[in-house]
MARLUM-960648 format. One line per 10 residues: their letters; for each residue x, y, z of N, C-alpha, C, O. Coordinates in steps of 0.1 Angstrom, whole numbers, plus 2048, in hexadecimal, padded with zeros to 3 digits. Atoms other than C-alpha are relative to their C-alpha. Example, Ala and Ser with C-alpha at 12.3 -4.5 7.8 and 13.67 -1.06 7.14 Angstrom:
2
as> 809,7F4,800,87B,7D3,84E,809,80C,800,813,80C,807 | 7F7,7F5,800,889,7F5,847,7F8,80B,808,7FD,816,809
This chain:
206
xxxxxxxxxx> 808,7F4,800,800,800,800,809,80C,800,812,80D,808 | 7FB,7F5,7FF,80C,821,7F8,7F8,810,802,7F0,814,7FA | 80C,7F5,800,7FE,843,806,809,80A,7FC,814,808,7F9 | 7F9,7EF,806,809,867,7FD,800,80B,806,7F4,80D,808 | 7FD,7F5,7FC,815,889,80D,801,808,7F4,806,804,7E9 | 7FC,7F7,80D,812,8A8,7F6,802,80B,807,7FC,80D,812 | 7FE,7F2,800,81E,8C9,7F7,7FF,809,7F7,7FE,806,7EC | 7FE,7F8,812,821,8E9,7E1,80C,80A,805,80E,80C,811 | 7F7,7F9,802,83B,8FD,7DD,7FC,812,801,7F5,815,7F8 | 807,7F4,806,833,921,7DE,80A,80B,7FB,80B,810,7F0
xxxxxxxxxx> 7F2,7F7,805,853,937,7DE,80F,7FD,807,811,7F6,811 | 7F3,803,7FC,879,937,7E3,801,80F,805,7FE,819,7FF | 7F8,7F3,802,886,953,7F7,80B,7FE,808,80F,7F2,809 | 7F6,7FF,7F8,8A3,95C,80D,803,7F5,80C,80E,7F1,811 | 7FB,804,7F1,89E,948,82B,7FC,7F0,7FC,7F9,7E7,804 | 805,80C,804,895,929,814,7F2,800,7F6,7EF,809,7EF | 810,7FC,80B,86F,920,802,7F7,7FD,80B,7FA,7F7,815 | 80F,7FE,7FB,84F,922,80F,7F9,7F4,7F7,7FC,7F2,7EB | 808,80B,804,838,905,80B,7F2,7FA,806,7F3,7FA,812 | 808,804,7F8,816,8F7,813,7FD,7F4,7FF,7FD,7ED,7F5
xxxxxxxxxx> 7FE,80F,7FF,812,8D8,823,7F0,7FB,800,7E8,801,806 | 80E,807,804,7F3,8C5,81A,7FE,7F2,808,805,7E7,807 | 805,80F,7FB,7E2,8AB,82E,7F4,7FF,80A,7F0,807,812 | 810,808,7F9,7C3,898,83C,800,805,80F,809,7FF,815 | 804,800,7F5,7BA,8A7,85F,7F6,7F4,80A,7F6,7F3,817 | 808,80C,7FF,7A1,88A,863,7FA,7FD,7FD,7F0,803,7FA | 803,808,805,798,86E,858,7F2,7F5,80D,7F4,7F0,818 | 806,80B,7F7,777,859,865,802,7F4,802,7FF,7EE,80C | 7FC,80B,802,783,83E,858,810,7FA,7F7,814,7FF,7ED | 7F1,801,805,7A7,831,84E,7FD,7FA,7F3,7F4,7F4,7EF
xxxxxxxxxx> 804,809,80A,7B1,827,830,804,7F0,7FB,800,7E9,7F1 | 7FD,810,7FF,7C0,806,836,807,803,811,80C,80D,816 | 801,802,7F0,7C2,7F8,85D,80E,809,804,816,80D,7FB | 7F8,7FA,800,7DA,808,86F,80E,7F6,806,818,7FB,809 | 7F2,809,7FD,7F2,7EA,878,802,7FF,7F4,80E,7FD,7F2 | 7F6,802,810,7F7,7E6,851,806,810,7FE,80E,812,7F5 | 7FB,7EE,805,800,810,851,80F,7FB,803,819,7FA,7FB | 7FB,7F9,7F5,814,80F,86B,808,7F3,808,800,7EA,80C | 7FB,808,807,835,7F7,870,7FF,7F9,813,7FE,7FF,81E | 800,807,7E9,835,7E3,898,7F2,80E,807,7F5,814,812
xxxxxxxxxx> 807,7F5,7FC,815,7FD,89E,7FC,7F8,80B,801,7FE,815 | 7FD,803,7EF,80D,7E4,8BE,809,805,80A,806,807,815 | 7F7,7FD,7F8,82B,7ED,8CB,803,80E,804,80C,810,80B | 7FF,7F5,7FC,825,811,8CD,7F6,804,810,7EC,7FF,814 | 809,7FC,7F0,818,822,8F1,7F6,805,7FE,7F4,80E,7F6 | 80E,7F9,804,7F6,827,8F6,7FF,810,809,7F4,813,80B | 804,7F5,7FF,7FA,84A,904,812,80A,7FB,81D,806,7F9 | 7F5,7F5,808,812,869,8F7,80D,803,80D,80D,804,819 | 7F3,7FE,7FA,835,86D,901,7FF,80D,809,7F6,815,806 | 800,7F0,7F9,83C,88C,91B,80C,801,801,812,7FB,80A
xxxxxxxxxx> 7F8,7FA,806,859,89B,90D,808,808,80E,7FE,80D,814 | 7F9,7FF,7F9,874,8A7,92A,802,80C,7F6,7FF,80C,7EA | 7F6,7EF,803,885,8CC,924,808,7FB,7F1,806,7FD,7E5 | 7F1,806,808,8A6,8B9,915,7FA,7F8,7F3,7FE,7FC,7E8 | 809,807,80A,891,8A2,8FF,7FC,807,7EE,7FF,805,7E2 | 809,7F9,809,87B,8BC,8EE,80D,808,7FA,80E,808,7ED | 7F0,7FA,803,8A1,8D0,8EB,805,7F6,7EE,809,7FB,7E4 | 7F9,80C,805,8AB,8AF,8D7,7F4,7FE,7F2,7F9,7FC,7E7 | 807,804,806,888,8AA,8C5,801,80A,7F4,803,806,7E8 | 800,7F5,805,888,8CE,8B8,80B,807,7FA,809,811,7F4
xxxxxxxxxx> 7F4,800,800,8AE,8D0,8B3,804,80F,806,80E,816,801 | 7F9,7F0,7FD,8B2,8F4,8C7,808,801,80C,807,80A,815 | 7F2,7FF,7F7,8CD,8F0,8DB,807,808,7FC,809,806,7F0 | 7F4,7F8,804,8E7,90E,8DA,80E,7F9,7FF,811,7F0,806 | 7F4,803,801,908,908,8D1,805,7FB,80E,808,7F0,80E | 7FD,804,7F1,910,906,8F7,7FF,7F5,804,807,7EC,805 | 804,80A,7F9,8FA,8F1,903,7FF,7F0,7F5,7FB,7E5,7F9 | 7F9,80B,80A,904,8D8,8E4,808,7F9,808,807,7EE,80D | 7F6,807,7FC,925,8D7,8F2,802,7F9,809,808,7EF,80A | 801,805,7ED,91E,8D3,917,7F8,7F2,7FF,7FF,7E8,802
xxxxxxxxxx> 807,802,7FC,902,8C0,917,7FC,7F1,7F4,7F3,7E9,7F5 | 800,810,809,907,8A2,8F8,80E,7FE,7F8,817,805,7F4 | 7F2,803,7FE,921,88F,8F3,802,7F8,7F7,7FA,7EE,7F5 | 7F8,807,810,935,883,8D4,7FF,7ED,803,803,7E7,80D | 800,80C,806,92D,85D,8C6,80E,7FB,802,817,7FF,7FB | 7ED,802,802,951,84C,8CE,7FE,7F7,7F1,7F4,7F1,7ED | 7FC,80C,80B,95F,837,8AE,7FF,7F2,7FF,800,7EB,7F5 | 801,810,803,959,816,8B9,7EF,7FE,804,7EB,7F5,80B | 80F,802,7FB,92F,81E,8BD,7FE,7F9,7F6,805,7FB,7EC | 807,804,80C,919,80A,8A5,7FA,80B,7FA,7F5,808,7EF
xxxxxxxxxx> 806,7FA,807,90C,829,89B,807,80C,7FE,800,816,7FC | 7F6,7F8,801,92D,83E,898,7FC,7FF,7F1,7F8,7F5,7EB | 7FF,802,811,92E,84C,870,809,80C,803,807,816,80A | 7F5,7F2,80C,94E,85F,860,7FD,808,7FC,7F7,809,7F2 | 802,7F1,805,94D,87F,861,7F7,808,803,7F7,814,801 | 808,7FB,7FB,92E,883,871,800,803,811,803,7FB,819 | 7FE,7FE,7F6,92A,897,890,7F0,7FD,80A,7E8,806,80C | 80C,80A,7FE,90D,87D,8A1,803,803,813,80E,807,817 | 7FC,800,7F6,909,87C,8C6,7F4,7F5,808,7EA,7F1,801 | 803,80C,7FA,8FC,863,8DE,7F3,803,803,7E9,7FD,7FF
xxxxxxxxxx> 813,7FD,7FB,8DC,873,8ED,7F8,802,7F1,7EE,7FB,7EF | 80A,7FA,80C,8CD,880,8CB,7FD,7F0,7FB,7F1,7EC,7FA | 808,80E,804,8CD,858,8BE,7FE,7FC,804,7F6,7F3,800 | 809,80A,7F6,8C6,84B,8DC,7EE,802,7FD,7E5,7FA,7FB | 80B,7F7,7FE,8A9,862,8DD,7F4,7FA,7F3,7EA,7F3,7F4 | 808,801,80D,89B,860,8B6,7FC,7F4,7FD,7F1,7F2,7F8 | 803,80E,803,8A1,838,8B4,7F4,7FD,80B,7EC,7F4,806 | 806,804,7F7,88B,835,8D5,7F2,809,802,7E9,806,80A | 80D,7F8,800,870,850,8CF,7F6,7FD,7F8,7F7,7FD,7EC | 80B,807,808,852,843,8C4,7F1,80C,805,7F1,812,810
xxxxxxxxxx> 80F,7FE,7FE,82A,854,8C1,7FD,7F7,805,803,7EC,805 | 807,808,7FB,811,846,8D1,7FA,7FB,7F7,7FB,7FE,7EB | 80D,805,810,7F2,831,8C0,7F8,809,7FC,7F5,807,7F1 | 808,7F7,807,7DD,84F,8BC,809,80C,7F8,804,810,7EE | 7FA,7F9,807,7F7,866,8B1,808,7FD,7F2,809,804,7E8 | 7FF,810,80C,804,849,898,7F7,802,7F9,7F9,805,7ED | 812,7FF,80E,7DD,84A,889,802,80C,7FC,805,80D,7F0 | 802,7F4,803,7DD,86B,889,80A,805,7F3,806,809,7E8 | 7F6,803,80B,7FF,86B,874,7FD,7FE,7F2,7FD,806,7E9 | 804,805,80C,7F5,856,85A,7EE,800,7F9,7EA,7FA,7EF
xxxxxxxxxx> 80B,7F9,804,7D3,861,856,7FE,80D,7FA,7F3,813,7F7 | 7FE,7F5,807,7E2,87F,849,805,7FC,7F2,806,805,7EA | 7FF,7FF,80C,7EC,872,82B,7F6,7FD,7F7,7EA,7FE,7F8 | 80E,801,807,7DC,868,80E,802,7F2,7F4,80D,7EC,7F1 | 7FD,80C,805,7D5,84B,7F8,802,807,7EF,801,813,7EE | 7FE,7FF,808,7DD,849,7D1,7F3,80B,7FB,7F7,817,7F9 | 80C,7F9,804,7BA,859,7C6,803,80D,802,80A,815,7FD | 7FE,7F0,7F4,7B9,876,7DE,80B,806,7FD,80B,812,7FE | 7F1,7F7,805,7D9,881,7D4,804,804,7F1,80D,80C,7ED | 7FE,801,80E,7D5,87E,7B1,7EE,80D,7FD,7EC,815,7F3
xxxxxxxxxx> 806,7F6,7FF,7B4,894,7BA,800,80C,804,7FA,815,7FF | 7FB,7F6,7FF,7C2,8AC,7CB,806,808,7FA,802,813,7F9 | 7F4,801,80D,7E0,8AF,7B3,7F6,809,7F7,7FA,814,7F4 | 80E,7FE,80E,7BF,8B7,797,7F8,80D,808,7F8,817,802 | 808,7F5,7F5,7AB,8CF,7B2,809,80E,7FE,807,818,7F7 | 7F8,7F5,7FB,7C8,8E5,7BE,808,80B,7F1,80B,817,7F1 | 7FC,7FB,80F,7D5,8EA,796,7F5,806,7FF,7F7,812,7FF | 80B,7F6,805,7AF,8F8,78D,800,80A,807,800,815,801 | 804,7F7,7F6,7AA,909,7AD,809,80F,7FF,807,81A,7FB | 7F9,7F3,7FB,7C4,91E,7B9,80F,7FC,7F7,819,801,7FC
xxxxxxxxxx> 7F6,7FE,809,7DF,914,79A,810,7FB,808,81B,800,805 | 7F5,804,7F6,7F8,8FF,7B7,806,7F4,7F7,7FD,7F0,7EF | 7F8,808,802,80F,8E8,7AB,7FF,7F8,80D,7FC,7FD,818 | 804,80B,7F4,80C,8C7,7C3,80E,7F8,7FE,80D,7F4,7F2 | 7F6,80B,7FA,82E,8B0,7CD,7F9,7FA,805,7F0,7FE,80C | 805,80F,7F8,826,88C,7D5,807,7FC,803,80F,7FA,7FA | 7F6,805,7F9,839,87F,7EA,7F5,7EE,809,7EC,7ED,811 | 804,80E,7FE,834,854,7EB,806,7FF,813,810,804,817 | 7FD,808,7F2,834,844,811,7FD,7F5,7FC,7F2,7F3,7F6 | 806,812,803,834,81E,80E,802,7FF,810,809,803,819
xxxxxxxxxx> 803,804,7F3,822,80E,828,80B,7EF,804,813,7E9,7FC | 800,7FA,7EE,82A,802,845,80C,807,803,817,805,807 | 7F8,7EF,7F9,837,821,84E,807,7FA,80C,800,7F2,813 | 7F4,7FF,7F3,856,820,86A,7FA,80A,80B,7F2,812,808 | 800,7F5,7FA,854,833,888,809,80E,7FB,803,819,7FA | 7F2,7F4,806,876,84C,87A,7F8,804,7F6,7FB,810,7F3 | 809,7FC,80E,85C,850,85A,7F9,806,805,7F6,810,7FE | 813,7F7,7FC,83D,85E,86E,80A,80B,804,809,816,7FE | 7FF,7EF,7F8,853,879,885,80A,807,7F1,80B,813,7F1 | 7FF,7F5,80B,862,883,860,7F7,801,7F7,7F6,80B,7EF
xxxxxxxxxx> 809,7FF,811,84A,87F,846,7F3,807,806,7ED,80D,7FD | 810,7F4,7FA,828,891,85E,806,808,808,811,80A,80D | 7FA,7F4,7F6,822,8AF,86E,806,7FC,80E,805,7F1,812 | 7FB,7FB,7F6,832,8B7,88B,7F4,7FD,80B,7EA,803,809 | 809,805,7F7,81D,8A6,8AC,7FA,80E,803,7EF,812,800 | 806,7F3,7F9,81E,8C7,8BF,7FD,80B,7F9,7FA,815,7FF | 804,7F4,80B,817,8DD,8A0,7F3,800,7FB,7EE,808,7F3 | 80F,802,80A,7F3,8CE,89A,7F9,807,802,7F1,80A,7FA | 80D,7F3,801,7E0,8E9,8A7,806,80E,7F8,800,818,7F8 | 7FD,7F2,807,7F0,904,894,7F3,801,7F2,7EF,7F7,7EC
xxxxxxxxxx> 80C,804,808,7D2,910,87D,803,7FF,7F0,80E,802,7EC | 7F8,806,80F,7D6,907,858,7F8,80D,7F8,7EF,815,7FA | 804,7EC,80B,7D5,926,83A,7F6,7F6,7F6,7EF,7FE,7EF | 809,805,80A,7BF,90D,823,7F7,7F9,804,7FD,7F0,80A | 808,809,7F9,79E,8F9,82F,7F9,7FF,7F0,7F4,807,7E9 | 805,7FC,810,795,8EE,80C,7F7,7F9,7FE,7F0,7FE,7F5 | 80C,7FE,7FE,77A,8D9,814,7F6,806,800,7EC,802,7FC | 806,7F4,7FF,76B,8FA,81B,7F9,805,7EF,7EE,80A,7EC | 801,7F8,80D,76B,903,7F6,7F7,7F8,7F7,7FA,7EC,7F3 | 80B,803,80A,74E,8FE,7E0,805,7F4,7F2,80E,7F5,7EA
xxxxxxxxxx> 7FA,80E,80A,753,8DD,7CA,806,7F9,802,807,7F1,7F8 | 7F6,805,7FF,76D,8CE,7DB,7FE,7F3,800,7F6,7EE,807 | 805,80D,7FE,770,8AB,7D0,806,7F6,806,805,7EC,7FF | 7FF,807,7FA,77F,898,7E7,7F5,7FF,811,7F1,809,817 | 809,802,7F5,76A,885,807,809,801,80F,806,7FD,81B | 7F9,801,7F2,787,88D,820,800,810,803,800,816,7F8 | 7F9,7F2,7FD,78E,8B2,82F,80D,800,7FC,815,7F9,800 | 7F0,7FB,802,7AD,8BF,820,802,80F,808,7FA,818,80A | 7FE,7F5,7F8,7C1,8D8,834,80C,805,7F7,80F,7FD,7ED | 7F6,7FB,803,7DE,8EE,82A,808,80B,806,805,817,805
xxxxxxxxxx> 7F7,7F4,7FB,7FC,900,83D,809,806,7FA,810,7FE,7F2 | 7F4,7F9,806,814,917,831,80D,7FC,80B,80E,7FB,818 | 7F1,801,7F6,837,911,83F,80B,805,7FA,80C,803,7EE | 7F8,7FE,804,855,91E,83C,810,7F9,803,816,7F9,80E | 7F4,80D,7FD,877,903,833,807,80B,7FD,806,814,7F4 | 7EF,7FC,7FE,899,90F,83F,808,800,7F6,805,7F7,7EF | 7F3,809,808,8B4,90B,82B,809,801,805,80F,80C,806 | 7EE,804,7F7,8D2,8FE,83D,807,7F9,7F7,804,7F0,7EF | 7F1,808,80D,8F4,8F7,82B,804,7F7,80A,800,7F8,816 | 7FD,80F,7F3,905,8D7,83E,80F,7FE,7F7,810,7FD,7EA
xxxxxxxxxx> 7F3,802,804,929,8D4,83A,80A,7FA,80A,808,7FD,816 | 7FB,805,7F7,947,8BE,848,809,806,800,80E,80A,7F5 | 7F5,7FC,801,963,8CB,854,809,7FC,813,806,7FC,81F | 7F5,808,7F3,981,8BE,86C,7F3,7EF,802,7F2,7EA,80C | 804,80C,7F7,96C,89F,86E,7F2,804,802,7EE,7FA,7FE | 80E,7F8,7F8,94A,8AF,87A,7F6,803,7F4,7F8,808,7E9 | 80A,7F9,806,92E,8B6,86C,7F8,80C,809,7F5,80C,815 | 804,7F0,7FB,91F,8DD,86E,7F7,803,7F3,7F7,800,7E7 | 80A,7FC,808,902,8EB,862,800,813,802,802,81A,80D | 803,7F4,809,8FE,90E,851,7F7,805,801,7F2,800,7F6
xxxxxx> 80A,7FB,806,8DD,923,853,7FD,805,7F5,801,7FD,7EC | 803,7FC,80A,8D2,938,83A,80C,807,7F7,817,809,7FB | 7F2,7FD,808,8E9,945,81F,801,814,806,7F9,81D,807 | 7FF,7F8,7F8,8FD,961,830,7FF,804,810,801,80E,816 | 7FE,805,7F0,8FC,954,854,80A,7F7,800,80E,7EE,7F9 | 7F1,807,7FE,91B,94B,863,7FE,7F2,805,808,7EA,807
């Protein structure tokens, strides 16, 4: 089974491009069970992680330079998950390999996407409508946990309110709510040097 994430592109500027992210707010019904989505989904906890200061630091990557140095500590050479050249550290994979959603935040996940149809309607809609260009981006099921916290929104971002409710709009022919947020992606340069890896903000930041 394969479902689909879309986006649009809207502009490139300085601080990176602006994009809106498209996806199912809810679904009454799934579109295939959610142990075929979703890869050991038994094995996930039935209630939501509670995220520690240091954690959410780690989830969200905003640690200052400082508190980098102090406070996580370089991968030695002989770890199974030491890599050349990269500057990896022990809490951040502890952390990401061991972080899991729960079962409702899991549904909720993959109930944002969408199946072949729906995507191939939207795709056809958003071109009449408002003249958007649509990216599809394939997920093959059964989705990983490392897949859900990159490929959906953001847990603690779901109430932010969305710039498109397109359900709302006269003719719309799909039977699910479509939503759409504007967002704005970074662009960070990533470069190695002495051994390390260092990331770059925007062009013109040191």
């Amino acid at each position: 089974m394969v479902l689909y994430w879309g986006l649009t592109e809207l502009e490139i500027n300085e601080k990176g491009k602006k994009i809106i992210y498209w996806y199912c707010p809810e679904r009454i019904k799934p579109a295939i069970p959610h142990d075929q989505k979703i890869k050991d989904f038994h094995s996930y906890p039935d209630y939501p992680a509670q995220l520690t200061e240091f954690e959410q630091k780690l989830y969200y990557d905003s640690f200052t330079e400082e508190e980098r140095e102090l406070l996580l500590t370089d991968l030695e050479k002989d770890s199974p998950d030491y890599v050349e050249g990269l500057d990896l550290k022990k809490e951040e994979v502890e952390f990401f390999k061991n972080f899991c959603y729960s079962k409702d935040e899991a549904r909720r996940c993959v109930n944002e996407f969408f199946t072949g149809e729906e995507i191939d309607l939207l795709e056809s809609y958003l071109a009449q409508k408002y003249g958007f260009k649509l990216k599809k981006m394939e997920i093959t099921c059964p989705i990983d946990k490392c897949e859900l916290v990159s490929c959906c929104r953001d847990l603690w971002d779901c109430e932010e309110e969305p710039d498109y409710l397109l359900q709302e709009d006269p003719g719309f022919p799909l039977d699910i709510p479509v939503e759409g947020i504007i967002e704005q992606v970074y662009k960070i340069e990533v470069f190695i040097k002495d051994g390390r890896m260092h990331f770059k903000g925007v062009e013109g930041d040191s």
